[in-house]
PQR file of N, CA, C, O and H, with PARSE charges and radii, in Angstrom:
ATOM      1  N   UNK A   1      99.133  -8.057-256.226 -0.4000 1.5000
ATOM      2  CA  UNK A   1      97.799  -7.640-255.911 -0.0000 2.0000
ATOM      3  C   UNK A   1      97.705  -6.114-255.844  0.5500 1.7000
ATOM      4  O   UNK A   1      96.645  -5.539-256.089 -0.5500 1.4000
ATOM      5  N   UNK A   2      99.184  -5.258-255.402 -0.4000 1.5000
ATOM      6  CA  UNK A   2      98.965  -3.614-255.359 -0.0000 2.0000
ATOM      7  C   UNK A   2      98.325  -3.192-256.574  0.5500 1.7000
ATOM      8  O   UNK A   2      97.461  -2.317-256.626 -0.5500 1.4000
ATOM      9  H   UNK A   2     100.046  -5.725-255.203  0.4000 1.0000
ATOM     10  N   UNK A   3      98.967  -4.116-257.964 -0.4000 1.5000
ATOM     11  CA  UNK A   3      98.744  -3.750-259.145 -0.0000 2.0000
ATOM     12  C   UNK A   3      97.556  -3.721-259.660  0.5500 1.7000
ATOM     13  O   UNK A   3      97.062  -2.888-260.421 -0.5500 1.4000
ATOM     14  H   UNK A   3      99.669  -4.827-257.922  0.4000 1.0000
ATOM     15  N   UNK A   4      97.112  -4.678-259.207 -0.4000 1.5000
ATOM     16  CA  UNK A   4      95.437  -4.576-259.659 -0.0000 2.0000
ATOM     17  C   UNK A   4      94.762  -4.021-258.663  0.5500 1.7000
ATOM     18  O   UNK A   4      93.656  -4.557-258.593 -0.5500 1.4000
ATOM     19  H   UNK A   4      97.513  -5.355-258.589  0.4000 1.0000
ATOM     20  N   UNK A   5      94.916  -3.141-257.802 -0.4000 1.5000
ATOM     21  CA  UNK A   5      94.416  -2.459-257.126 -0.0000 2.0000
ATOM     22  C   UNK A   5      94.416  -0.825-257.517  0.5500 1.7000
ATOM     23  O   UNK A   5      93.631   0.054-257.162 -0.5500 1.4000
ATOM     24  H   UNK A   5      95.814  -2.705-257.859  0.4000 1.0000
ATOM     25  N   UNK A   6      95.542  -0.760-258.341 -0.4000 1.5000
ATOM     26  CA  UNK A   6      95.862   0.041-259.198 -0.0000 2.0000
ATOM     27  C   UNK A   6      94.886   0.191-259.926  0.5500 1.7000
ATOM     28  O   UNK A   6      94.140   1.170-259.909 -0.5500 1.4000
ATOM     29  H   UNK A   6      96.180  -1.474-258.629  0.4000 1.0000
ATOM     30  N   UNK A   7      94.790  -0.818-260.675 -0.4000 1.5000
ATOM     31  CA  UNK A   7      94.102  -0.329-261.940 -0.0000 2.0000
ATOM     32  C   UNK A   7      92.925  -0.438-261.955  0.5500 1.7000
ATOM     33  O   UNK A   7      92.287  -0.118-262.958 -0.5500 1.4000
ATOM     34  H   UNK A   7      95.396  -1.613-260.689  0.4000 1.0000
ATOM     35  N   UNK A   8      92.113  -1.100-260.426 -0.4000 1.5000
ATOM     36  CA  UNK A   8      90.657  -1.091-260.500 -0.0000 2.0000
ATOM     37  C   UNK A   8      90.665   0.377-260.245  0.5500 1.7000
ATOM     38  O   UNK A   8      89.920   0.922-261.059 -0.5500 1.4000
ATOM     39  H   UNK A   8      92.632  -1.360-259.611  0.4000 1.0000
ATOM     40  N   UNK A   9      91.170   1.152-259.501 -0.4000 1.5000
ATOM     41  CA  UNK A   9      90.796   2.144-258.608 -0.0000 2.0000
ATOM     42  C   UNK A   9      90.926   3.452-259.563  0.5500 1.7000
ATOM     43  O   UNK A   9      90.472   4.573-259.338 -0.5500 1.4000
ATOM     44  H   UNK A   9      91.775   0.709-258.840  0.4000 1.0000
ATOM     45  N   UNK A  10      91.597   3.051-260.582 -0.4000 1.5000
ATOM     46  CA  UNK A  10      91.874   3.834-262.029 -0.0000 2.0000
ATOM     47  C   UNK A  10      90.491   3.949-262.954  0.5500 1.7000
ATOM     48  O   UNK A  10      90.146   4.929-263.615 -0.5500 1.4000
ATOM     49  H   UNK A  10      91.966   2.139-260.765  0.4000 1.0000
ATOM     50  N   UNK A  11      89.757   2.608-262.810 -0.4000 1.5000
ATOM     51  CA  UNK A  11      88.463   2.447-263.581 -0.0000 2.0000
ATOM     52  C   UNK A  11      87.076   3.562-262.785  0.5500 1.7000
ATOM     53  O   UNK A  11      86.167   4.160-263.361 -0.5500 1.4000
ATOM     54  H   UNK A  11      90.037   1.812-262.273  0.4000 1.0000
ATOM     55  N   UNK A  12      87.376   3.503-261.434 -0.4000 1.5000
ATOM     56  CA  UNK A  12      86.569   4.424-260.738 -0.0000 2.0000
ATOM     57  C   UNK A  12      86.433   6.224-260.736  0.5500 1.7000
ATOM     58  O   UNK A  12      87.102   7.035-260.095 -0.5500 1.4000
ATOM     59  H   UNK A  12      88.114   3.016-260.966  0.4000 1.0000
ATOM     60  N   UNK A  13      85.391   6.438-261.634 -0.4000 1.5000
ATOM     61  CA  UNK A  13      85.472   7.702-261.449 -0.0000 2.0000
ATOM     62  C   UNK A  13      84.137   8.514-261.224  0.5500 1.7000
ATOM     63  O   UNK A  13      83.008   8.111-261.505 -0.5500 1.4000
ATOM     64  H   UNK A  13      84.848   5.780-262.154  0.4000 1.0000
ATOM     65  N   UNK A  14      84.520   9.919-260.581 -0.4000 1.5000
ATOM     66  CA  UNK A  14      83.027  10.305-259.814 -0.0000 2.0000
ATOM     67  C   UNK A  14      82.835  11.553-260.611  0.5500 1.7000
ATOM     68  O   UNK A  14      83.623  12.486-260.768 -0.5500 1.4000
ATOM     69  H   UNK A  14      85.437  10.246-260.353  0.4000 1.0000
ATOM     70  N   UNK A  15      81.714  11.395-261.049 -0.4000 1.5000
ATOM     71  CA  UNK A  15      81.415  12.478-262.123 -0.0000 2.0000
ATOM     72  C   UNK A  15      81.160  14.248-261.408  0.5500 1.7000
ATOM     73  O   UNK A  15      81.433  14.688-260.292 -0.5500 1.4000
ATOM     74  H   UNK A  15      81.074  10.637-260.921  0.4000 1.0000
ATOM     75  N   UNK A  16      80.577  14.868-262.534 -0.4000 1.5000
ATOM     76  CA  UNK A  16      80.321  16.469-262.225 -0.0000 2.0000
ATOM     77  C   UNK A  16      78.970  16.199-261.325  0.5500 1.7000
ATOM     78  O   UNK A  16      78.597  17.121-260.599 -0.5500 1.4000
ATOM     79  H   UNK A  16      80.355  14.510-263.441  0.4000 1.0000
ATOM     80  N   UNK A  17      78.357  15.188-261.341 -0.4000 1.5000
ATOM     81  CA  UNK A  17      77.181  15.657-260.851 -0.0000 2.0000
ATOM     82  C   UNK A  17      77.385  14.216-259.559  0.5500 1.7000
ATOM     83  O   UNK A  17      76.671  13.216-259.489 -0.5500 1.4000
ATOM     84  H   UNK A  17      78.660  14.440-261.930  0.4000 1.0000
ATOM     85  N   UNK A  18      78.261  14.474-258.910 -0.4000 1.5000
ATOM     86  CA  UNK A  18      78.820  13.120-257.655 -0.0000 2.0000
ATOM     87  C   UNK A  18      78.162  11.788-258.117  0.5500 1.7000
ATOM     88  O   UNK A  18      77.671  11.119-257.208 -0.5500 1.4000
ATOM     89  H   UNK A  18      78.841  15.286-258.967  0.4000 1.0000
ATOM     90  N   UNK A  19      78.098  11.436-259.014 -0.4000 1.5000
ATOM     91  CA  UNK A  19      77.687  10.129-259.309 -0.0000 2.0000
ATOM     92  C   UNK A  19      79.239   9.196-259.703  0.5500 1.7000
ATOM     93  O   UNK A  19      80.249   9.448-260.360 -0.5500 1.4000
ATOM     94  H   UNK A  19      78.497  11.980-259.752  0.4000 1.0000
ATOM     95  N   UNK A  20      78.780   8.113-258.954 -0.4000 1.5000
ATOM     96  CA  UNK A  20      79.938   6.852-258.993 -0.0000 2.0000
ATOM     97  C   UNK A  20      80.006   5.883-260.314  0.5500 1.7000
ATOM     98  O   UNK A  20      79.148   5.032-260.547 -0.5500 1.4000
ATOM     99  H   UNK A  20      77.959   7.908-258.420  0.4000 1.0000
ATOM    100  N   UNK A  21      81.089   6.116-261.104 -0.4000 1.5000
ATOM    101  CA  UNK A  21      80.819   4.970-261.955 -0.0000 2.0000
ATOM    102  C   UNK A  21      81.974   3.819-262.319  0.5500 1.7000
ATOM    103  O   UNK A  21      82.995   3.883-261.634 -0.5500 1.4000
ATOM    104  H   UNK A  21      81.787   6.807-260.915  0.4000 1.0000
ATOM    105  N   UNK A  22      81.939   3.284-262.838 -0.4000 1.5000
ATOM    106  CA  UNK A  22      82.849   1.942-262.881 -0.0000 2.0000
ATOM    107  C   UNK A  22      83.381   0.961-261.690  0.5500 1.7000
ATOM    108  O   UNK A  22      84.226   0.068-261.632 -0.5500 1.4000
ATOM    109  H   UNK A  22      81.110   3.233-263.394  0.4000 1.0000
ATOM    110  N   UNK A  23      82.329   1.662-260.617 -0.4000 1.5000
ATOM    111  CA  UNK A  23      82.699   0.654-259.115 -0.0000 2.0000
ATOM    112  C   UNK A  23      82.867  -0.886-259.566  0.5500 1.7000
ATOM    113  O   UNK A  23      83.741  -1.679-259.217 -0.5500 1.4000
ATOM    114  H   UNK A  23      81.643   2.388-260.664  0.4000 1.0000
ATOM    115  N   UNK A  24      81.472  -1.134-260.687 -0.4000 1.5000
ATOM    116  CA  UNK A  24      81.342  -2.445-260.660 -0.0000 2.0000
ATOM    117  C   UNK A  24      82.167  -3.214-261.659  0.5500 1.7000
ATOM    118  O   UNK A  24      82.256  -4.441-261.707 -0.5500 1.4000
ATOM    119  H   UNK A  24      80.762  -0.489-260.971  0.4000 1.0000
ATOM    120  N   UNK A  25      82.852  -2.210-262.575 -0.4000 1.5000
ATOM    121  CA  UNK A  25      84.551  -2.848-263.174 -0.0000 2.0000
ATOM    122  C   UNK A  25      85.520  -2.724-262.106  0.5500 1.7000
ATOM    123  O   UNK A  25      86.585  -3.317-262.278 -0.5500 1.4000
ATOM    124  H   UNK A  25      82.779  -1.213-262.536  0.4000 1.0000
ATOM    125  N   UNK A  26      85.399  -2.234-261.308 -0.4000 1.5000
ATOM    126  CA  UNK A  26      86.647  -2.573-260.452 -0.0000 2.0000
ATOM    127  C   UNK A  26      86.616  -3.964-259.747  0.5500 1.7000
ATOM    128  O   UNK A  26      87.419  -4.878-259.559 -0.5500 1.4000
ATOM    129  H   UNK A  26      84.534  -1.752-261.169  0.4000 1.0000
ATOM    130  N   UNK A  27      85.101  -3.653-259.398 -0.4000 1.5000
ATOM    131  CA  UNK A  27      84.886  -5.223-258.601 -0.0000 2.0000
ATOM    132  C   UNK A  27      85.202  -6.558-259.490  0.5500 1.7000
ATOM    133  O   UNK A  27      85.902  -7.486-259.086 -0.5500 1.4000
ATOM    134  H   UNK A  27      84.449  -2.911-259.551  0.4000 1.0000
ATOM    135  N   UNK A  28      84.665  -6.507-260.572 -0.4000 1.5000
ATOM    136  CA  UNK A  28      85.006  -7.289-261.556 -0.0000 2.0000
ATOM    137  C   UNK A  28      86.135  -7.685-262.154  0.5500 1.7000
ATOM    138  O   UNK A  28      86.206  -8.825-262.612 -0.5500 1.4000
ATOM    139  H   UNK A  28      84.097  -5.753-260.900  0.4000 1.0000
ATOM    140  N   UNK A  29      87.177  -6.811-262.240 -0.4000 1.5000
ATOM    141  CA  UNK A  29      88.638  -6.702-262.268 -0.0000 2.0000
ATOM    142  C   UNK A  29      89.444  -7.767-260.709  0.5500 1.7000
ATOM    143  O   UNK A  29      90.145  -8.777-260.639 -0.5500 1.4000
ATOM    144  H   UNK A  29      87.119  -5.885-261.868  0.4000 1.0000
ATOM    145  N   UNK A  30      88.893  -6.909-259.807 -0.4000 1.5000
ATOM    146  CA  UNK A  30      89.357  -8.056-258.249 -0.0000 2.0000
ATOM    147  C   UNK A  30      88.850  -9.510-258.589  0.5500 1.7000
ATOM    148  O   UNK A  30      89.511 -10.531-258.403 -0.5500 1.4000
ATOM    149  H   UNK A  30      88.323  -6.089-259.864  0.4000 1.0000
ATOM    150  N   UNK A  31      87.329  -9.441-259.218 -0.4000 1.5000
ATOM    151  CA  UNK A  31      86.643 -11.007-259.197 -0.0000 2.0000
ATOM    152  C   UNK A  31      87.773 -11.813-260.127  0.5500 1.7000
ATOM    153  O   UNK A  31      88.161 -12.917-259.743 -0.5500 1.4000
ATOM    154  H   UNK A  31      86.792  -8.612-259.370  0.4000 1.0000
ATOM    155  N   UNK A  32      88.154 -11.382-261.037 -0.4000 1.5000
ATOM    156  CA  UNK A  32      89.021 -11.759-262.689 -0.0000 2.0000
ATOM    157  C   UNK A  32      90.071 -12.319-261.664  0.5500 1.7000
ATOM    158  O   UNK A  32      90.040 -13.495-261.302 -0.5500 1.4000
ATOM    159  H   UNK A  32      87.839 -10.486-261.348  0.4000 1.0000
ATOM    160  N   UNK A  33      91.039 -11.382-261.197 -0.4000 1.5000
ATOM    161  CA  UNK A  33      92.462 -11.880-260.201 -0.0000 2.0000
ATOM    162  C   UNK A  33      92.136 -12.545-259.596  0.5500 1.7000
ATOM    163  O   UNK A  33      92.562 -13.644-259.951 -0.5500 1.4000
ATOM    164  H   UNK A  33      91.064 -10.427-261.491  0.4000 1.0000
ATOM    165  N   UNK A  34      91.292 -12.630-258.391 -0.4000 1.5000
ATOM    166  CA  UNK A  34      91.379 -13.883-257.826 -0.0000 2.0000
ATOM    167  C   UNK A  34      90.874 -15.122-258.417  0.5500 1.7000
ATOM    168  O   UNK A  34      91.221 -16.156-257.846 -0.5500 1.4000
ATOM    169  H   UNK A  34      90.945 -11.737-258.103  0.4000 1.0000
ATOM    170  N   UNK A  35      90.125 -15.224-259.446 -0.4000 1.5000
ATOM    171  CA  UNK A  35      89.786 -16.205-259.911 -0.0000 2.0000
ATOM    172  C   UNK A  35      91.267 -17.072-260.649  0.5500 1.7000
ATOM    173  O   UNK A  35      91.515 -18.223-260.288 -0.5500 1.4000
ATOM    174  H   UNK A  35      89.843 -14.384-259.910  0.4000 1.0000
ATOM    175  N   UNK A  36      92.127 -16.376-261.657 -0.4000 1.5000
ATOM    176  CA  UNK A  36      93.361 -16.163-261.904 -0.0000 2.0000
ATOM    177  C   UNK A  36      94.174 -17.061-261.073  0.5500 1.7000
ATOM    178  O   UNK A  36      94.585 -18.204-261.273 -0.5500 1.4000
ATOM    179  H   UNK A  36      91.926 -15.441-261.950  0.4000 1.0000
ATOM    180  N   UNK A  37      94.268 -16.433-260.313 -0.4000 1.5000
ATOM    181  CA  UNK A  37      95.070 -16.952-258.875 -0.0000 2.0000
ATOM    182  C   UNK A  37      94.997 -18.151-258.307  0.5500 1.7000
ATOM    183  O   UNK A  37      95.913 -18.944-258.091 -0.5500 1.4000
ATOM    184  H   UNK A  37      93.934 -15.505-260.151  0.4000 1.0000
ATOM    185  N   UNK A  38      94.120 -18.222-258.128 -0.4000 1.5000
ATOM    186  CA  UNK A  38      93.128 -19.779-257.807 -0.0000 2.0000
ATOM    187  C   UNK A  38      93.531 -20.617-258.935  0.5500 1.7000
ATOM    188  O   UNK A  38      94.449 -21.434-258.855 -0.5500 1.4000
ATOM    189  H   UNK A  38      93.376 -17.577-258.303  0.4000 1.0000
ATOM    190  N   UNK A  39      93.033 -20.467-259.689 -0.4000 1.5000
ATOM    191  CA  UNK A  39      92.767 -21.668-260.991 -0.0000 2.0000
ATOM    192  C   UNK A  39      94.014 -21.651-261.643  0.5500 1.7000
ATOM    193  O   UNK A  39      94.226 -22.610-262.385 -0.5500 1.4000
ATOM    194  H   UNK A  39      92.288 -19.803-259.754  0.4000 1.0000
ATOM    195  N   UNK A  40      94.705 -20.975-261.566 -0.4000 1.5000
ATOM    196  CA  UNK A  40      96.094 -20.606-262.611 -0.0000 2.0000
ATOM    197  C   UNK A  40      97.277 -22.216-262.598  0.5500 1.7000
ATOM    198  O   UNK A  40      97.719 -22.965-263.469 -0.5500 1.4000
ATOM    199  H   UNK A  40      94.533 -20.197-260.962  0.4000 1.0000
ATOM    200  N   UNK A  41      97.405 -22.104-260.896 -0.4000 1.5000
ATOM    201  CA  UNK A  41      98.461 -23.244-260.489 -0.0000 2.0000
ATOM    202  C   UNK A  41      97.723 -24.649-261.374  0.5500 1.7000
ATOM    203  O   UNK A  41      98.231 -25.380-262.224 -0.5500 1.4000
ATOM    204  H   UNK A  41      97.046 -21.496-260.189  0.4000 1.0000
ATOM    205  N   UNK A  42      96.538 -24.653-260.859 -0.4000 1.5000
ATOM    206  CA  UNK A  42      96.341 -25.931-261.276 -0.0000 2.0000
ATOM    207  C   UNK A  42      96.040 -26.036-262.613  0.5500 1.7000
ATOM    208  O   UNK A  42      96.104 -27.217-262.953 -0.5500 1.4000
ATOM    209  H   UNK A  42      96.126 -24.059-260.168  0.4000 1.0000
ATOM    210  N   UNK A  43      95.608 -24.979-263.913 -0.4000 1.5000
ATOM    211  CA  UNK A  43      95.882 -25.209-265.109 -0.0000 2.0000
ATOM    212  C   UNK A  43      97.172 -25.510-265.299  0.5500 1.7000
ATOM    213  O   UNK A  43      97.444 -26.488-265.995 -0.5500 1.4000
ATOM    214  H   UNK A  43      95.556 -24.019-263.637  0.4000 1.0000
ATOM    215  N   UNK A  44      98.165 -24.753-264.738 -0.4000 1.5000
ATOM    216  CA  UNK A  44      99.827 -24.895-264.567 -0.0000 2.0000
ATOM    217  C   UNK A  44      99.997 -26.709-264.625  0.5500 1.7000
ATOM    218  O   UNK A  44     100.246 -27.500-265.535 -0.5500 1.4000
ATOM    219  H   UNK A  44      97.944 -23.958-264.173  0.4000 1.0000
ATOM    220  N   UNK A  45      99.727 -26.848-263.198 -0.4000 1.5000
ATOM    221  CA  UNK A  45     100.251 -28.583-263.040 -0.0000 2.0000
ATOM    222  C   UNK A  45      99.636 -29.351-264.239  0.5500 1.7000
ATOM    223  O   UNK A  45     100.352 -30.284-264.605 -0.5500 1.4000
ATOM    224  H   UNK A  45      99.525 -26.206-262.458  0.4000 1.0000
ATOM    225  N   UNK A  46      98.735 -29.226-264.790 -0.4000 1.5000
ATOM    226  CA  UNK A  46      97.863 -29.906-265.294 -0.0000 2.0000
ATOM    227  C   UNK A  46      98.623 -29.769-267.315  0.5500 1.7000
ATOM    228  O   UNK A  46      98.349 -30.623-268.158 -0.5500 1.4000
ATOM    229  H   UNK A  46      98.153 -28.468-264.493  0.4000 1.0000
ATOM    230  N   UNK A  47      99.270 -28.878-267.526 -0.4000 1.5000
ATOM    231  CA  UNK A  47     100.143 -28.474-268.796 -0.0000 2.0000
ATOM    232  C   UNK A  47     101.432 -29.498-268.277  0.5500 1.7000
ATOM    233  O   UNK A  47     101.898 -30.592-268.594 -0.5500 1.4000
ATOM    234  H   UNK A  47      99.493 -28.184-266.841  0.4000 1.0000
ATOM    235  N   UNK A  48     101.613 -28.748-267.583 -0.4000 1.5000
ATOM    236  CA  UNK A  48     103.172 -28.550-267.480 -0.0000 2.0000
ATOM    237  C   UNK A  48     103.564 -30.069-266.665  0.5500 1.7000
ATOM    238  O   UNK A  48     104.723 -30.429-266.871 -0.5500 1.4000
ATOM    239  H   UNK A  48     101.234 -27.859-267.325  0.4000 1.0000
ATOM    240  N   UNK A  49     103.061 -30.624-266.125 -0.4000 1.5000
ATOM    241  CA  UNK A  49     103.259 -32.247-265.089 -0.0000 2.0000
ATOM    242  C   UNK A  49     101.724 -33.285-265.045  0.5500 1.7000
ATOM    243  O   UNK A  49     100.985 -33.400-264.067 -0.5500 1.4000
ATOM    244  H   UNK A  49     102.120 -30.332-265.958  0.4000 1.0000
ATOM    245  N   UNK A  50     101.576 -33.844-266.177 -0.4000 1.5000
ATOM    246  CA  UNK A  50     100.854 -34.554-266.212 -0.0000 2.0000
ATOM    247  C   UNK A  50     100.842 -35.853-265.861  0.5500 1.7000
ATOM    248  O   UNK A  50     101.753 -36.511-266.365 -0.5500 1.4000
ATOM    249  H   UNK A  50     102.177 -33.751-266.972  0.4000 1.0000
ATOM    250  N   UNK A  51     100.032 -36.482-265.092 -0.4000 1.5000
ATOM    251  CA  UNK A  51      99.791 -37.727-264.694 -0.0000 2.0000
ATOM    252  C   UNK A  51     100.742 -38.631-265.318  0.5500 1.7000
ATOM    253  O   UNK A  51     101.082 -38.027-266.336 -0.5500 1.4000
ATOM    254  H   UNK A  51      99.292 -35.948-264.683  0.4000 1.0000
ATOM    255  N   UNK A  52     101.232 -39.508-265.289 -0.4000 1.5000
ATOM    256  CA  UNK A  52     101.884 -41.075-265.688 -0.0000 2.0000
ATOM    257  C   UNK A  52     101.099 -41.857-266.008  0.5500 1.7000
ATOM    258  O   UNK A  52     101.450 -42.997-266.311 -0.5500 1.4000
ATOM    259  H   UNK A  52     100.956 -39.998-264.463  0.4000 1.0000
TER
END
């Protein structure tokens, strides 16, 4: 999770005139991983150990 914390915080940058941009790729980047995370195992079981 450091890692993608990494690289959202990489997408964030504040311009010459203090304006914020790519907040909402970062957020989107966190939304992506945890979604990932979640759903991953059970695509996993679902390949890899299927029902009988």
């Amino acid at each position: 999770m450091a890692g993608v914390g990494f690289i959202g915080a990489g997408t964030i940058i504040v311009t010459r005139r203090q304006r914020v941009k790519g907040l909402t790729t970062a957020a989107g980047l966190w939304s992506a991983a945890i979604i990932g995370l979640t759903l991953g195992p059970v695509f996993m079981r679902a390949v890899f150990w299927p029902p009988c």
